[in-house]
N, C-alpha and C positions, 0 to 999 in steps of 0.2 A: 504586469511585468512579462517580457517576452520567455521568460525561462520558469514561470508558471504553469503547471502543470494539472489539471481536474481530471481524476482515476473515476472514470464510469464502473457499474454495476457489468456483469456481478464482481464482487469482490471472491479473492481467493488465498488461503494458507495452504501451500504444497509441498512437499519432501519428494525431493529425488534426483535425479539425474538432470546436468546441466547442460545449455545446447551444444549439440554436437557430441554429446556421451553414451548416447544410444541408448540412455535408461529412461524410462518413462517416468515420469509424478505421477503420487497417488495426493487427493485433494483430500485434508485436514478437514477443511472449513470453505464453503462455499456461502455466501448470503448476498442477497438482492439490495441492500444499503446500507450505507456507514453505519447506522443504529442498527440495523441485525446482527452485524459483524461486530457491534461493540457489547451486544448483550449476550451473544454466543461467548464471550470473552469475558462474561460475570462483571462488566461494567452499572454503575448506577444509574439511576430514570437520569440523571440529569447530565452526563455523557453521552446517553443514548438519542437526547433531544438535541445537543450540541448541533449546529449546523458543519454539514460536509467537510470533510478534510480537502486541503487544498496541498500542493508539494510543489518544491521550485526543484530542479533536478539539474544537480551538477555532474556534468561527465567527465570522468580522470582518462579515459582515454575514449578513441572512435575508432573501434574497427569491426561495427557493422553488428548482428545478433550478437550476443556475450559479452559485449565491452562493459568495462566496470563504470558504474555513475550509483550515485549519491542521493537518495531522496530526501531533504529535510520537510518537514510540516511547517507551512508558514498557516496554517488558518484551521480551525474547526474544534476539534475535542481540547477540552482544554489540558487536559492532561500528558497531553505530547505534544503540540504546539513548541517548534521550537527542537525538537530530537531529529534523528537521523532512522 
């Protein structure tokens, strides 16, 4: 599908400041694959094995860095497959 989307490594959880707010992010959680990112997360062996998250990405508007869009999970862990 052309609105398929694959999030390469590293993975990031960040809190802060949004683009253009001049506040910087501090990184939560940084990890090198969906399975690090899922076991930092107290997920089980068999989430952890699950193959890659996949995400199709709907955009509610386009004006360039900060526009709001929508990630759903079309593929991988099976326990969010299918969420936002």
């Amino acid at each position: 599908s052309p609105g398929a989307l694959e999030i390469y490594p590293p993975f990031r959880l960040q809190l802060g400041g949004g683009v253009g707010s001049g506040r910087s992010k501090r990184t939560i959680v940084e990890a090198d694959s969906d399975a690090d990112f899922r076991a930092v997360n107290g997920r089980s062996t068999e989430a952890q094995l699950a193959p890659k998250n996949e995400y199709e990405q709907i955009y509610m508007e386009d004006f360039g860095a900060g526009s709001l869009r929508i990630s759903v999970i079309t593929k991988g862990d099976p326990v969010i497959v299918g969420e936002m």
